[in-house]
N, C-alpha and C positions, 0 to 999 in steps of 0.2 A: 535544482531538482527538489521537487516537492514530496513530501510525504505523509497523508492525512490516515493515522492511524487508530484503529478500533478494535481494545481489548473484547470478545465475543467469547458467548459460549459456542455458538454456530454458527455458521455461515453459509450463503452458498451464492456462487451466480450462473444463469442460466443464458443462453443464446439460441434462439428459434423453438423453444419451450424444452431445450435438452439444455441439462444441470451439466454444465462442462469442468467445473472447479467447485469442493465443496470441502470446509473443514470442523472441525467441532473445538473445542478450546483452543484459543492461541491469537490472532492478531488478523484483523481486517485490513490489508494496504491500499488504500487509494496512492494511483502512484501519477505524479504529472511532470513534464519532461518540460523543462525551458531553453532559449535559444543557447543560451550559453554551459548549456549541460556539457558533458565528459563520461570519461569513464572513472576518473577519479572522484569526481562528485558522486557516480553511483556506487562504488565501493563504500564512498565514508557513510554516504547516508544509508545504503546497506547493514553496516556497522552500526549506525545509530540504531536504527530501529529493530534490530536484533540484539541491540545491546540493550537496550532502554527497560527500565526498572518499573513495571505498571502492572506485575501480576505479585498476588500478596504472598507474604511468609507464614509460616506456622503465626504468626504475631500479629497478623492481620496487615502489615505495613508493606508497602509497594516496594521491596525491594529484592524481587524476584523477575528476572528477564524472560523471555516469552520458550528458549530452551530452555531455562532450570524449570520452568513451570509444565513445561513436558507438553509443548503447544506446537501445535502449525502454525504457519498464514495464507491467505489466500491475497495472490496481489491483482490488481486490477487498476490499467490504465485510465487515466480518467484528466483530459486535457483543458478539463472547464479548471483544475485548480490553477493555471497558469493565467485564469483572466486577471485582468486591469480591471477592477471596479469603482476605480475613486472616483469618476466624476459618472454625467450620464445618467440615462433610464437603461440602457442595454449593455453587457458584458467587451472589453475587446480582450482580440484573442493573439494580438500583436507579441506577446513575451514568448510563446508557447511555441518548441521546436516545430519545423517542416515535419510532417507525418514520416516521410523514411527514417530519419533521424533519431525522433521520438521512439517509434519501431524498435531499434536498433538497440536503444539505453533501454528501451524497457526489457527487452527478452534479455541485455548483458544484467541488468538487476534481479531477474528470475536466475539467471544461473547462477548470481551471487549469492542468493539464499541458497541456493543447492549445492552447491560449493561448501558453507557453512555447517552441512547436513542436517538442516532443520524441512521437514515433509513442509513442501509445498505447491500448491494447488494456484493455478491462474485462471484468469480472463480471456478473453480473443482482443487483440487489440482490432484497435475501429470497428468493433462488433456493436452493434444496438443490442448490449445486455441489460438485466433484470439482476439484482442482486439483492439478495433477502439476508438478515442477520439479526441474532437475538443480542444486543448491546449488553456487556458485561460491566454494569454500573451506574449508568452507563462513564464510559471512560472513553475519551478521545482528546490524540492529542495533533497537531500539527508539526511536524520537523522538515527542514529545509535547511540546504546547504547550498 
């Protein structure tokens, strides 16, 4: 399970020009589901990146996680991060769960932020969305488990 994270000041994503998930400080999640995903992999990576130290202290220094910094996320399935790019002109999409499957880890990953009790806002899965966001750094990191 992938997770391509972006500290924002705001965010939003929309679907058929209606803004369905929109946050203002806190963490952008691209989230992508591989064949061998779990639900234990999405707890721990849940854990990472609610745990992960990228918003600053009084001291300017990153070690402030996206609750202490008093932030949302907004998460958002996104199944191109599961491509195979090493060889080729074109993407495969061979690693990347069966769409039910994927589904399935991604709403258990939204409720694991919400579990957490940290406000968060999502995506449509398999929706053709539009995601707009003002990059805080900009800062992005990649986590996978």
């Amino acid at each position: 399970m992938i997770a391509l994270i972006q500290r924002v000041k705001q965010a939003s994503v929309m679907v058929e020009n209606q803004i369905i998930g929109e946050i203002n400080q806190g963490l952008l999640i691209f989230l992508g589901v591989e064949q061998q995903d779990d639900e234990n992999k999405a707890i721990r990576l849940c854990e990472r990146v609610l745990g992960y130290r990228i918003f600053s202290d009084q001291n300017g220094k990153m070690n402030l996680n996206v609750q202490q910094a008093g932030g949302s996320v907004l998460i958002v399935s996104q199944f191109t991060l599961a491509a195979d790019t090493k060889k080729g002109m074109r993407p495969s999409f061979t690693k990347g769960a069966k769409p039910e499957e994927a589904k399935r880890l991604y709403e258990f990953f939204i409720q694991q932020c919400h579990k957490a009790n940290i406000v968060t806002q999502s995506g449509q899965f398999a929706a053709d969305m539009q995601v707009s966001l003002i990059n805080d750094g900009p800062t992005t990191f990649w986590l996978q488990v």
